[in-house]
C-alpha positions as CSV (number, residue, x, y, z in Angstrom):
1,X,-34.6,40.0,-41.4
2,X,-34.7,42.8,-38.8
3,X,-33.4,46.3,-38.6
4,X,-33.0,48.2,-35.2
5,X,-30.2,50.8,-34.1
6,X,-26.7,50.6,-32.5
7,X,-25.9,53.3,-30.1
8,X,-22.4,53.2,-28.5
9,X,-23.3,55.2,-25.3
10,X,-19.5,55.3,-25.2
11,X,-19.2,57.3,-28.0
12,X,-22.3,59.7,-27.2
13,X,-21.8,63.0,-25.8
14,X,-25.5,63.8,-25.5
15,X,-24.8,66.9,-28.0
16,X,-28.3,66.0,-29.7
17,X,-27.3,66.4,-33.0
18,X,-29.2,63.0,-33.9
19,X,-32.1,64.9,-31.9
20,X,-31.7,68.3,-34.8
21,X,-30.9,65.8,-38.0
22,X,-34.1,63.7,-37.6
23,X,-35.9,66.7,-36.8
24,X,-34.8,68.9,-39.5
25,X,-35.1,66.0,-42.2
26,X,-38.7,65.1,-40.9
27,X,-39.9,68.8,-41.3
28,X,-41.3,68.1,-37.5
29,X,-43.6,71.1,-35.8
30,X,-42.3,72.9,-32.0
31,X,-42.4,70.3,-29.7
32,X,-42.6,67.5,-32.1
33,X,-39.5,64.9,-31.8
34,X,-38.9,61.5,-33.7
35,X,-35.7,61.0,-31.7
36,X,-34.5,62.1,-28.3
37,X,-31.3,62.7,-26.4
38,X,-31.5,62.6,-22.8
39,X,-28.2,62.7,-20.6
40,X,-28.8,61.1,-17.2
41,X,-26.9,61.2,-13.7
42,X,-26.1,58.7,-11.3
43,X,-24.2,58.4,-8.0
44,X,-23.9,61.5,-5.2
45,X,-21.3,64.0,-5.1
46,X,-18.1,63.1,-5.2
47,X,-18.6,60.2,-6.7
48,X,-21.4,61.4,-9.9
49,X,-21.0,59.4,-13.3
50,X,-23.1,60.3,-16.1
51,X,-24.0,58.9,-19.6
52,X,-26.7,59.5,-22.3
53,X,-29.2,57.6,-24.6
54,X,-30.2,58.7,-27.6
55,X,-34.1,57.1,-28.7
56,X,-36.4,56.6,-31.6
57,X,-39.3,54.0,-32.9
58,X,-37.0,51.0,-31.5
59,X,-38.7,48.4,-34.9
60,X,-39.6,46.5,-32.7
61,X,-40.2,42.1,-33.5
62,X,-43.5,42.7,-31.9
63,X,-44.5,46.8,-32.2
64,X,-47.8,46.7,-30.0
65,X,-48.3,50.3,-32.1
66,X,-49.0,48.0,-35.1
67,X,-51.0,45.4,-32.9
68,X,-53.2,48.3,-31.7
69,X,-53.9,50.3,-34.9
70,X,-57.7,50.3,-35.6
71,X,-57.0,50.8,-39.5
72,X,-53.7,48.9,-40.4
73,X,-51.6,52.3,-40.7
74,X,-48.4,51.0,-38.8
75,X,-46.9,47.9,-41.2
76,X,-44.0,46.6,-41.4
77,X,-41.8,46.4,-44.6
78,X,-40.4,43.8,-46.0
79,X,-36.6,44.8,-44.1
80,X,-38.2,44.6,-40.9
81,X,-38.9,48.6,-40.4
82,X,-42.2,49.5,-38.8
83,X,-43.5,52.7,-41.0
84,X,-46.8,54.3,-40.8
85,X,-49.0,55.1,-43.2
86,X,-50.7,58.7,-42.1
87,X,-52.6,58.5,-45.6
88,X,-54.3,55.8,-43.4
89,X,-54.2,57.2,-40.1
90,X,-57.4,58.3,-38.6
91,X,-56.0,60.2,-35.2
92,X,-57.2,57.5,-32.6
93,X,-53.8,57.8,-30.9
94,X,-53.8,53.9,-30.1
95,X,-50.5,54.1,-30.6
96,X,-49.4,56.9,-29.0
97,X,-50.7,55.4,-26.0
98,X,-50.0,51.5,-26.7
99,X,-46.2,52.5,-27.0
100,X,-44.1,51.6,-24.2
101,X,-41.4,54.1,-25.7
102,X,-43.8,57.1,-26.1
103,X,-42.4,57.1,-30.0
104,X,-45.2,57.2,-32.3
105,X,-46.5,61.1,-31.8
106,X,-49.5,62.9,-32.4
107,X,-50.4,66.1,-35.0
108,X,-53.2,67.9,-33.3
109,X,-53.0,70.6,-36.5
110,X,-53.2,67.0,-39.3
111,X,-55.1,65.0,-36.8
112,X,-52.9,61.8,-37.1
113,X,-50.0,60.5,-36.0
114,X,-46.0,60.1,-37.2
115,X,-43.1,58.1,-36.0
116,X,-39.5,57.6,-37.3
117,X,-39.1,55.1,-40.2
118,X,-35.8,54.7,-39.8
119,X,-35.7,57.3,-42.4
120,X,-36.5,54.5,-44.8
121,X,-37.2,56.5,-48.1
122,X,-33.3,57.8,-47.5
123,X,-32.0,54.1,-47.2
124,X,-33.3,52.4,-50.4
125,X,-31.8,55.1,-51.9
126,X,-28.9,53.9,-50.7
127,X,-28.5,56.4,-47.8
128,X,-28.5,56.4,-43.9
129,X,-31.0,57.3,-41.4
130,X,-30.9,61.4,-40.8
131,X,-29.9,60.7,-37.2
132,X,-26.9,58.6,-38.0
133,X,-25.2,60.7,-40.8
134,X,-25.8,63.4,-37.8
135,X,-23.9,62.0,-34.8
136,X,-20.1,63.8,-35.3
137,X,-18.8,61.0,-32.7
138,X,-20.4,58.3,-34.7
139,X,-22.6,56.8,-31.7
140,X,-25.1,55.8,-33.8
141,X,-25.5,53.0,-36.8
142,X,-28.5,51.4,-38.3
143,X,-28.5,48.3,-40.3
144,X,-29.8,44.4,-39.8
145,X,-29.5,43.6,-36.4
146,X,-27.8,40.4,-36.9
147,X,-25.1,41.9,-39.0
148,X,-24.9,45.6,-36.3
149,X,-24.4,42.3,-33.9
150,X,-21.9,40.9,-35.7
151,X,-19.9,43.8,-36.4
152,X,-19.9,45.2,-32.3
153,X,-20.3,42.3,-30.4
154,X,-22.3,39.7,-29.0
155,X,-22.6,41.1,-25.5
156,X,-24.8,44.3,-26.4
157,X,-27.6,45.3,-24.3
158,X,-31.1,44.9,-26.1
159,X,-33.0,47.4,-24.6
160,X,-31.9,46.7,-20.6
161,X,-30.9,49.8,-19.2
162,X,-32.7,51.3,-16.1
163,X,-34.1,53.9,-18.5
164,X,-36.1,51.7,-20.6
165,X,-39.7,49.8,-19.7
166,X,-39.1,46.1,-20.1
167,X,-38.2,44.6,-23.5
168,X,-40.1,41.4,-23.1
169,X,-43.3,42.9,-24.5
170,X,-42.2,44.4,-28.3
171,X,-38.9,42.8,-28.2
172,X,-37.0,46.3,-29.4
173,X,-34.4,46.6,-31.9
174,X,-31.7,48.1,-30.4
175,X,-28.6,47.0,-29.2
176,X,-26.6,49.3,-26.7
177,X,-22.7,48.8,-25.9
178,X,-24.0,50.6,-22.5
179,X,-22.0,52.2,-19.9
180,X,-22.2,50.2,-16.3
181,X,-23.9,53.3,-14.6
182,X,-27.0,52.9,-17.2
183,X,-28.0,50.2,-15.5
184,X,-28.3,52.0,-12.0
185,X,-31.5,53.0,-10.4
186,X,-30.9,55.9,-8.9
187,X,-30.8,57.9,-12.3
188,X,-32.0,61.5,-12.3
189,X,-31.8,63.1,-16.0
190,X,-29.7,65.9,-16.6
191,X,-31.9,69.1,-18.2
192,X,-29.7,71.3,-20.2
């Protein structure tokens, strides 16, 4: 089994209320973000489309972060979710720097390191990831990927968009109903 996100870029307005849920439920310090909205701009003037991406830990088949920890901190549960352990965590950073996302963050004031799980305490309680329950145009869903496949479509992106390094190397788990323009180079990212 694997579990990964759904994000309907459709649907998405960039409003980065995913960005404040996951934030406000992690407790997370200034400057400190476990997911990330970013809207980004393509095309010249007249002819300008836009379309956002919203982005956390991506639990991925193969998470070099867990590959790359020096003390066995990063796992992954049973469900396929890639937690870390900061009881374990001894503030190498490996990876911080290993992740081709830039998800796993640092604590200077704790001296370790934190990344979304998916919020996994929430769902074997039988609730939903922070981020999801906080997207008022329901752009985001989390569940086993084969089932979030399933239910949207077989012809999801998995982590393709001109945004996003390549996917060959962790194999992400997400799956995007994308917008054409996110697959454009010439993207430049709108700063509110």
């Amino acid at each position: 089994m694997s579990v990964g996100f759904y994000l309907d870029q459709d649907r998405c307005a960039g409003c980065r209320a995913c960005q404040v849920a996951c934030k406000d439920k992690n407790r997370l310090e200034v400057g400190i973000l476990y997911r990330e909205a970013h809207t980004y701009s393509v095309g010249e003037f007249p002819t300008v489309k836009a379309y956002s991406y919203s982005a956390s830990c991506n639990h991925c088949e193969d998470p070099i972060c867990l590959k790359n920890c020096p003390t066995g901190a990063i796992y992954k549960a049973e469900d396929g979710t890639v937690i870390q352990d900061q009881g374990k965590c001894i503030g190498c950073r490996m990876c911080v720097m290993s992740c081709p996302y830039g998800h796993p963050k640092f604590f200077p004031e704790q001296g370790v390191s934190g990344k979304c799980d998916g919020c996994y305490g929430l769902r074997q309680s039988g609730g939903e990831p922070a981020c999801v329950a906080g997207c008022p145009n329901r752009a985001l869903k989390f569940g086993d990927v084969d089932e979030l496949r399933a239910e949207f479509g077989g012809d999801l992106d998995e982590g393709r968009i001109a945004v996003l390094p390549s996917p060959e190397e962790t194999r992400p788990n997400i799956l995007i109903k994308t917008k054409e323009c996110a697959f454009d180079e010439g993207y430049r990212e709108v700063n509110w």
